[in-house]
C-alpha positions in Angstrom: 22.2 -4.2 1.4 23.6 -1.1 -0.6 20.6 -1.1 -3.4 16.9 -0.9 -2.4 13.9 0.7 -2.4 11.9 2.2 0.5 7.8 2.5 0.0 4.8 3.3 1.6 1.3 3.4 0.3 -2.0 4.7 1.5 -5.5 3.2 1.1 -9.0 3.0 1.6 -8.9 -0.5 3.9 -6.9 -2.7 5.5 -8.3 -5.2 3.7 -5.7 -6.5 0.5 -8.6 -8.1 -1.2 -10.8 -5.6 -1.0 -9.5 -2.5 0.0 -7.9 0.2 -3.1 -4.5 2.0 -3.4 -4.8 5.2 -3.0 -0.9 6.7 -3.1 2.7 5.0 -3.7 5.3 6.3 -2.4 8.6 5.3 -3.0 12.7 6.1 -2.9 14.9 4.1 -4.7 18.5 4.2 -2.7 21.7 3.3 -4.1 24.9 2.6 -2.3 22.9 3.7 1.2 22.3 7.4 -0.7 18.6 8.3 -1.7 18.9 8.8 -5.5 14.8 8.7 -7.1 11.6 9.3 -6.1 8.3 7.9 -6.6 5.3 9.4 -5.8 1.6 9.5 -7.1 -1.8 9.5 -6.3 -3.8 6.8 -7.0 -7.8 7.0 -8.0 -9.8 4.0 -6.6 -12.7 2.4 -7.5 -14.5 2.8 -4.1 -14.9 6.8 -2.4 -12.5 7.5 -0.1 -14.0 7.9 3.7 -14.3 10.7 5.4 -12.7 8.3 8.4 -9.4 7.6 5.8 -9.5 11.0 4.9 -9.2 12.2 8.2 -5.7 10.0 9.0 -4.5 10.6 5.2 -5.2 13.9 4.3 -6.3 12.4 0.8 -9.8 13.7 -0.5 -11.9 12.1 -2.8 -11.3 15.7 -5.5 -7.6 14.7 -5.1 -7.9 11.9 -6.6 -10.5 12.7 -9.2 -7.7 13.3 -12.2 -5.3 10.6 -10.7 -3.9 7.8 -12.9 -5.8 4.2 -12.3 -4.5 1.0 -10.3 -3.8 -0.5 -13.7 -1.5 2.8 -15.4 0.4 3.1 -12.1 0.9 -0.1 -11.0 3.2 -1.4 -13.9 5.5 2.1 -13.7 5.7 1.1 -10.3 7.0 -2.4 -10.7 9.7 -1.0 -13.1 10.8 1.5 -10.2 11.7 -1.2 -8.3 14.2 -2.9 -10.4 13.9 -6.5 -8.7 15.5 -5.1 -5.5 14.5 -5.6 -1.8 12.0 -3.7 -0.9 11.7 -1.8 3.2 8.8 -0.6 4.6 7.6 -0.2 8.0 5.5 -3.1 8.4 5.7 -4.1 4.9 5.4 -7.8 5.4 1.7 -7.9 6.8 0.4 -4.4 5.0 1.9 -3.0 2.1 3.6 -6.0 0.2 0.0 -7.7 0.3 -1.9 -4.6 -0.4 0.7 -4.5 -3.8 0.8 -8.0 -4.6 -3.0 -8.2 -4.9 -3.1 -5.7 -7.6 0.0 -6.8 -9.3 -1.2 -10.3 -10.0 -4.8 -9.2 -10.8 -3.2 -7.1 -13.3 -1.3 -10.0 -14.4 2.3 -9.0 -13.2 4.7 -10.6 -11.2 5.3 -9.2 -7.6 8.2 -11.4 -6.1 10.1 -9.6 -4.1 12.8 -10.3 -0.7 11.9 -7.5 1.8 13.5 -6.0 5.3 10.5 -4.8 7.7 11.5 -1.9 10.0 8.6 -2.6 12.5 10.0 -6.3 12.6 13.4 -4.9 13.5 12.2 -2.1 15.8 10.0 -4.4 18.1 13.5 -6.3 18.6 16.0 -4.1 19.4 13.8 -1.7 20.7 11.7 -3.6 22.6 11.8 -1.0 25.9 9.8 1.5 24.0 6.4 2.0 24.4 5.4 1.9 20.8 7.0 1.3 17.5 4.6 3.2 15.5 6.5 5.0 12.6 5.7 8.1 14.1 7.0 7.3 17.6 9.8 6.1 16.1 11.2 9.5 14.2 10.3 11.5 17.5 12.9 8.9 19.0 15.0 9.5 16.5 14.7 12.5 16.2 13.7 12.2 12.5 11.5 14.5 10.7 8.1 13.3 9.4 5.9 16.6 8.6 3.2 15.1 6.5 2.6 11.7 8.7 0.4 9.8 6.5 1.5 10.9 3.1 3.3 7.9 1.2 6.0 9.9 0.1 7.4 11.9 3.3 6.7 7.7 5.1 9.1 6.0 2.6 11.7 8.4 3.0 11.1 8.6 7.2 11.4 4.7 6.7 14.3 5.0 4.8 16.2 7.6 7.9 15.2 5.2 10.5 16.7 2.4 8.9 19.7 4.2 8.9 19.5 4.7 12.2 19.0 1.2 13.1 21.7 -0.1 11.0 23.9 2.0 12.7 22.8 1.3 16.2 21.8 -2.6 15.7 23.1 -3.6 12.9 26.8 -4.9 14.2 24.9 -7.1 17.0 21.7 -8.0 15.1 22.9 -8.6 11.3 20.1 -11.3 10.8 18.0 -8.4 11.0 18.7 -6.7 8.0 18.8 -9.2 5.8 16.5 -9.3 3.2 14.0 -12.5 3.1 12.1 -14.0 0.7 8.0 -12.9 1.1 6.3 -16.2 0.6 2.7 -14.7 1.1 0.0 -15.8 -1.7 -2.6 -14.4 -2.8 -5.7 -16.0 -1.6 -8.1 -17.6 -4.4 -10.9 -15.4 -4.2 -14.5 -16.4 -5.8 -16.0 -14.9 -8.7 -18.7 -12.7 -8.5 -22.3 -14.7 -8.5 -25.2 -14.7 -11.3 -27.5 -13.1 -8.1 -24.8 -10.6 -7.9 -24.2 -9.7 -11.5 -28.0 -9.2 -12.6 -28.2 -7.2 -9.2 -25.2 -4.6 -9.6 -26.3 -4.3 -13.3 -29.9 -3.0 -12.5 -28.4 -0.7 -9.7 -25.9 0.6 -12.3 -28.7 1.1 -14.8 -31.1 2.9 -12.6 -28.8 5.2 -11.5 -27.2 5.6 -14.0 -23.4 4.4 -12.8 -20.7 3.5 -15.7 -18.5 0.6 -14.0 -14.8 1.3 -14.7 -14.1 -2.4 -15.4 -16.2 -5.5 -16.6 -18.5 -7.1 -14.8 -17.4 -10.5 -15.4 -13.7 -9.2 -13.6 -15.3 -8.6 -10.3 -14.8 -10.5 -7.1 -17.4 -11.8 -5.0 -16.1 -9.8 -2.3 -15.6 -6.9 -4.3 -19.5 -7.0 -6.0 -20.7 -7.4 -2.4 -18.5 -3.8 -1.6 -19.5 -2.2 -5.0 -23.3 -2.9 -4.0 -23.0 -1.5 -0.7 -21.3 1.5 -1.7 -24.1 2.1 -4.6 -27.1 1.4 -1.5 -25.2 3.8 1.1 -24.9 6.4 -1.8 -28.3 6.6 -3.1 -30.2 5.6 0.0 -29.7 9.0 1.4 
């Protein structure tokens, strides 16, 4: 694997149906040299809490003037130029988290991938975490802005380096890209009950949705209407 690209992104959830993108971060390596970066904000259609704030470091006024989901994403895609993508558990986080948005967007997200967390957890099984962060003080890699999609990717992309060249001889499977098979659930459209409901919230306090209506999720109307209640309940 001489061509790739390393990400990491932040968000509001953990939740790839619901949750928003907040920043991408990306490096796109060539020949196992780090030659472009990616890196951007992202604004969201939910606030940001003051609970993902306090891991990220990302504030709602940050991302005020960002681009949307639907500017970024497609930049994105072309960044990646159909090669494997790393990340440090990119398999059950990230690659979900981008693959939900892609497709809702209308673009293709098909993709092999290589997930350091996967690799760390066998080779280093002794340690007693594989977090990213515990990983570069193993390493001795510096990570100064933990949290920060950016400065991740590119601690990703030294501790790969670092486990190819401890692991890789004895553990090639490893390092292999694979094909990520995970689908995008079907999700259910948002109800009649729903629609008239967020529509009156919107109109009495006077909220401009940023997309139509008829676009939302169930799930997502259901998040839209708490937010709106938890805001203008206080």
């Amino acid at each position: 694997m001489k061509n790739y690209i390393v990400l990491d992104i932040e968000t509001t959830g953990t939740k790839p149906l619901e949750s928003d993108i907040i920043e991408i971060g990306a490096v796109y390596v060539e020949n196992g040299q780090p030659k472009e970066k990616f890196s951007t904000l992202v604004k969201p259609n939910e606030t940001i809490s003051e609970y993902i704030t306090s891991i990220t470091g990302i504030t709602n006024e940050m991302v005020e003037d960002a681009r949307n989901i639907e500017e970024v994403m497609p930049e994105f895609i072309n960044f990646c130029r159909d090669l494997p993508l790393v990340g440090h558990n990119i398999d059950l986080f990230d690659y979900r988290m981008l693959k939900v948005k892609a497709e809702r967007l209308g673009l293709k997200f098909n993709y092999h991938t290589v997930d350091t967390l996967i690799i760390s957890r066998q080779v280093l099984a002794d340690l007693p975490s594989r977090k990213l962060g515990d990983l570069c003080n193993h390493y001795s890699i510096d990570l100064v802005n933990a949290h920060r999609a950016y400065d991740d990717a590119y601690a990703t992309y030294e501790l790969l380096r670092n486990l190819q060249e401890g692991f890789i001889d004895q553990a090639p499977h490893l390092f292999i890209p694979k094909v990520n098979d995970w689908k995008v659930p079907k999700h259910s459209p948002i109800t009649a009950k729903q629609k008239n409901y967020l529509l009156n919230l919107c109109k009495t306090h006077k909220i401009a949705l940023e997309k139509d209506i008829e676009a939302f999720s169930k799930s997502e109307a259901s998040k839209m209407i708490d937010c709106i209640l938890r805001e203008y309940s206080k």
